[in-house]
N, C-alpha and C positions, 0 to 999 in steps of 0.2 A: 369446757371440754370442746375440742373442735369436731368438724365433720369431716366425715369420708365421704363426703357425698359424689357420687359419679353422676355426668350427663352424660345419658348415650343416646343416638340417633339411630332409630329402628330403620331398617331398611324400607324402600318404598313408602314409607310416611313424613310426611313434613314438616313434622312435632317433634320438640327435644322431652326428652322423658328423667327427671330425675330421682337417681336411686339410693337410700343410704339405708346399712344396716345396722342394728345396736340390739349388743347383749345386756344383760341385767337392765334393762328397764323398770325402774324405778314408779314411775308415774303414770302407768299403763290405766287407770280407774280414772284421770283426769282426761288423759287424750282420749280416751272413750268419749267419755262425757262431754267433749269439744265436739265430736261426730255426731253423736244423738243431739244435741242442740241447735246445731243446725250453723254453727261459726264457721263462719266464710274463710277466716285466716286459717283453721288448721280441714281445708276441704285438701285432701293427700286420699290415699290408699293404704291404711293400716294395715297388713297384713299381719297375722299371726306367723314367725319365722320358721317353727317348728314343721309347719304343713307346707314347707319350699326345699324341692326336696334339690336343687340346683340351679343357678344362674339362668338355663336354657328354659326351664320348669318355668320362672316369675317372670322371664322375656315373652316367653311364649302366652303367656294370659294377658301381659301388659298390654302386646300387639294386639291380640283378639279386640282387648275394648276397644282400645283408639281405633283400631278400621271400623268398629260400630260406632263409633265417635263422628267419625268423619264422615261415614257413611247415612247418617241420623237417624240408625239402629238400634239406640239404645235403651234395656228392659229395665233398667233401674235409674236412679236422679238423676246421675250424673256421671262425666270419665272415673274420677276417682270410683266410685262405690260400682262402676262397672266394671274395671282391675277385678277387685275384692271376688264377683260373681263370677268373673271370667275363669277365675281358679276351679269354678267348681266342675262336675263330670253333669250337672243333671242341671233341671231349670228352674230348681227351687229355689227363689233369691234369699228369704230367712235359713232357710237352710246352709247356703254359700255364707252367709254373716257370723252365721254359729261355728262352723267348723275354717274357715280361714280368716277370719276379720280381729282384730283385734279382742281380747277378752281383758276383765281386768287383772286376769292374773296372767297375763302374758306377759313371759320374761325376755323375749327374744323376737325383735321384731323387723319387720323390712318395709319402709316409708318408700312410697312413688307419689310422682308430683308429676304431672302434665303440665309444661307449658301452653297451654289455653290462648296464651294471650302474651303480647310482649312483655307486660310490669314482671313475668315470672322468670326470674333468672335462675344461674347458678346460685350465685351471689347471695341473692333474696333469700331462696329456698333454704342455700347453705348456715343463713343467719337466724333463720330463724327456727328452725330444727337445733340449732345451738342452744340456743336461749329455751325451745319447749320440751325438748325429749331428754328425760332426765337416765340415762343410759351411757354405757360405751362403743362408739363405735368401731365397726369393722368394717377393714373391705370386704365387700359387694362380690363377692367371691366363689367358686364352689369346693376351696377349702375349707372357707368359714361357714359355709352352709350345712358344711356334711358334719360337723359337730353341733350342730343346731338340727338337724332333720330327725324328726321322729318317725323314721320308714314305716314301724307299726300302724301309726297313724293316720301317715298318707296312704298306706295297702290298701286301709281299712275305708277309707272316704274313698276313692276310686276303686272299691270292691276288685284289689288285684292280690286277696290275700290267696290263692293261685301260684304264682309267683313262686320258685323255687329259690333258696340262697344258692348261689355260684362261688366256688372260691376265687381267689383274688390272681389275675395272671400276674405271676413275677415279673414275668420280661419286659412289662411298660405299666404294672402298678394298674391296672384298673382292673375293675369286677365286673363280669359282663349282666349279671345280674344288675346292678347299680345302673345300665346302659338300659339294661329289656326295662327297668322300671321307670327310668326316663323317658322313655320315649313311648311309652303304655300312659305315663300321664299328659305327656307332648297333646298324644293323640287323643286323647279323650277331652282333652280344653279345643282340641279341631274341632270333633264332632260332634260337640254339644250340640242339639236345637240343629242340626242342619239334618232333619231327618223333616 
């Protein structure tokens, strides 16, 4: 099965960041188990897909790490497992693992790979996410996200169960509800820990 895998280049950083997402995952209890062992070939950013609640949502944690990254800020191992943290509202790292990180029964999941270092390409990345993630993938999307987003779930991890439903405006198809809750979790990955 091939990859959707996207490189994007975050603004102001001079890191390529690669993105793939994949539904029905199959093997989610092994690539766990690649992470807790500590195997260097599969160091990524697991994320659970369900707790992304749009493209802007997982840009927005990715950038947080890497400028801790870069800036040698960082409260857990590494870029990748700082992704993972960067998702969460608060600064419990076990806590950020449990509710966005991979779990074994995650069916839907969104893989980020930091270019660290030249040997990581598209290419590389692309190859071997082929060969390990036993899934289908999708673009990298916030079509494909918004069938994967458990808004319950996300309200609930960023305490924004608050939050009122909006109907949907006809005239340009978007909810502004779906906007205030974007950018209610935008900002809570801003101001984590900067207090």
């Amino acid at each position: 099965m091939s990859s959707t895998l996207e490189t994007v280049a975050l603004p102001h950083l001079p890191l390529h960041v690669h993105v793939a997402l994949y539904r029905d995952v199959q093997n989610a209890p092994f690539l766990r188990q690649q992470l807790i062992s500590g195997n260097a070939e599969f160091e990524y950013a697991f994320i659970d897909a369900s707790m992304v609640l749009s493209r802007s949502h997982a840009l927005s944690a990715v950038f947080r790490a890497v400028n801790d990254y870069l800036n040698q800020r960082l409260k857990s191992r590494n870029v990748h497992s700082e992704i993972v943290f960067s998702f969460s509202p608060n600064n419990n790292i076990a806590d950020s693992f449990r509710r966005f990180g991979i779990a074994d029964s995650t069916k839907d999941l969104l893989v980020v790979k930091v270019s660290v270092n030249a040997d990581i390409t598209h290419e590389s990345v692309a190859a071997h996410l082929t060969q390990s993630v036993e899934g289908n993938p999708v673009p990298f999307n916030d079509e494909s996200l918004s069938g994967i987003s458990d808004v319950a779930k996300i309200k609930k991890a960023y305490k924004l169960g608050a939050l009122n439903s909006a109907p949907t405006d006809k005239a340009n198809g978007t909810n502004s509800e779906d906007k205030r809750l974007e950018l209610s979790v935008i900002g809570a990955i801003a101001l984590r820990g900067a207090t």
